[in-house]
Phi, psi and omega in degrees: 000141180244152200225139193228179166284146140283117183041243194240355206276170163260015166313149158244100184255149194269173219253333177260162164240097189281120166281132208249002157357302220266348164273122186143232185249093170323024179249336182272293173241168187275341168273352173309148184220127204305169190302308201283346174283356202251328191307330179264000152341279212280357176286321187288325179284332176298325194295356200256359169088010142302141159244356162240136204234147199199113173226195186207141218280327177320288201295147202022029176057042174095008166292327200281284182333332179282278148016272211298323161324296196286303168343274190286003158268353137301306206263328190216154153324117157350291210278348166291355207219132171280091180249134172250159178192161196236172190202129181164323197256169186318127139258015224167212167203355164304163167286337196262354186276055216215168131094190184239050187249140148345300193283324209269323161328267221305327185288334204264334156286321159292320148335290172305324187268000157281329181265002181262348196057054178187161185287334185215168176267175172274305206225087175233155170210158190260131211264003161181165171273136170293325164101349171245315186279146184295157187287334188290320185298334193270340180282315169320319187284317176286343194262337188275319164318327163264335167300327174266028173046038165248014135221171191244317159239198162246126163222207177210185190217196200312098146238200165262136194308335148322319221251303207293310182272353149299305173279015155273330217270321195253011164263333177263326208284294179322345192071041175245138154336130121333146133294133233235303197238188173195144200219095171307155136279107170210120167237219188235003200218010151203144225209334197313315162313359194254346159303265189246313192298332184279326144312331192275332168291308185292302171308340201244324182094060132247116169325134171235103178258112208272127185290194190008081180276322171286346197054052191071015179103328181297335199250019183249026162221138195267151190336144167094330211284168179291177196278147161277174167281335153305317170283322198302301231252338170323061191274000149281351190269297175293042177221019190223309177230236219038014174286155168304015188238011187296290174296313188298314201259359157271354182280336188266325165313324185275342196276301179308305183313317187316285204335302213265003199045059207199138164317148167291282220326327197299291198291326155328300192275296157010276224288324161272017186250347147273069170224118162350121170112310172290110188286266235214104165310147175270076195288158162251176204180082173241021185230160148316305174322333201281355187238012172270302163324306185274329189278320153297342171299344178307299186281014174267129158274066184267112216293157178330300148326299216265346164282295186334277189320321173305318182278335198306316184289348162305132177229151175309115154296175169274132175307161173202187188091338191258013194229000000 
């Protein structure tokens, strides 16, 4: 495993991130898989020399923090481990149990470092912008969270590089945290980060870590093959892909892997993990194969021709991701 900076910052992160979504209460999605189901995930990721982990307070509504907390303080040291976790999205039926507002920030790291079991994060980010608190209450609110040692860093998730680059701008002019990271939409079947937020990153020393870098499962099967419990129940995923160029470029992923003998998610996973910029894909993992997949995608080289072709049937979409 190889270990790189998150952005300009001096975290040191494995080249993977396991993402903990897929941990917590099948009572929340129906593929989430309960604490026992989960222990040889993250046991299996550590052995393989992930050291960074990224859940959210949203999922399965704070279980998956609870989880991934007891888990990994059973398996690894603190101080061996990176952990992120996010704050933004619906918790609740209060109005304020929501968003980027001071109050819901501030309530909401005490809250995560009690199911996490532990004094501080590594990593926290506000997991989408609300579209109401001014950007400045929010920045603000994230610079006290780390001054009161309850995180070390700062990061963000899916806006517009506009949006983005204001709050680098009123985060240096105020003396405020950075952002460190940016945690993306980026795949081989959406691409759209590749205009401006992925130059902006690069230009600014911001780490970039991209969810669903598989696209939600569409690009580790081949065209035709039957559904996961998961793509079946996924109605966030059709707000994210179905363009026509979509089956043409999972048939050429399906294509490459025969040719190289290698699983699609490996040729999948490869291709964001050479792409300018990119720190740490965020992977899930509910089956084995899946962290056998990413780890092997580490050692795939895939030569230019063989980008080219992957990439060539893409055409510009409509953005998505970030709401």
């Amino acid at each position: 495993m190889d270990y790189v900076q998150l952005g300009r910052s001096g975290l040191k992160v494995s080249r993977l991130c396991l993402g903990c979504m897929t941990y917590g209460s099948p009572d929340w999605r129906s593929w989430v898989l309960d604490e026992a189901a989960s222990r040889d995930f993250l046991k299996k990721a550590l052995d393989a020399g992930i050291n960074f982990f990224d859940t959210a307070n949203f999922y399965s509504l704070g279980e998956s923090e609870r989880i991934t907390g007891r888990l990994l303080q059973e398996f690894a040291r603190r101080d061996e481990i990176v952990l992120a976790t996010k704050v933004g999205l619906v918790m609740g039926d209060s109005p304020n149990a929501r968003g980027v507002s001071r109050k819901h920030i501030m309530e909401s790291i005490d809250a995560s470092l009690r199911r996490l079991g532990t004094d501080y994060v590594d990593l926290y980010q506000i997991h989408r912008l609300d579209g109401i608190t001014p950007l400045e209450e929010t920045l603000e609110a994230l610079d006290d969270v780390v001054r009161a040692g309850k995180a070390l860093y700062v990061g963000a998730s899916s806006m517009w590089t506009w949006q983005f680059m204001k709050a680098l701008n009123l985060q240096e002019r105020n003396g405020w945290a950075r952002f460190v990271s940016m945690q993306n939409h980026y795949n081989l079947l959406y691409r759209e980060e590749e205009r401006e937020m992925l130059p902006a990153c690069r230009a600014e020393g911001v780490g970039v870590i991209p969810w669903s870098p598989l696209a939600r499962g569409r690009l580790t099967k081949a065209p035709g093959a039957g559904e996961t419990e998961r793509r079946r129940t996924d109605d966030v995923a059709e707000n994210h892909y179905g363009a026509p160029h979509d089956e043409e470029i999972a048939r050429r992923v399906h294509e490459v892997a025969g040719r190289l003998g290698v699983k699609e998610a490996q040729v999948a996973l490869a291709w964001v993990l050479s792409r300018p910029g990119v720190t740490a894909p965020i992977v899930g993992a509910s089956k084995p194969h899946h962290l056998d997949d990413a780890v092997a995608a580490l050692e795939l080289v895939l030569d230019e021709e063989t980008m080219a072709y992957l990439e060539a049937p893409y055409a510009p979409r409509a953005v998505s991701g970030h709401s």
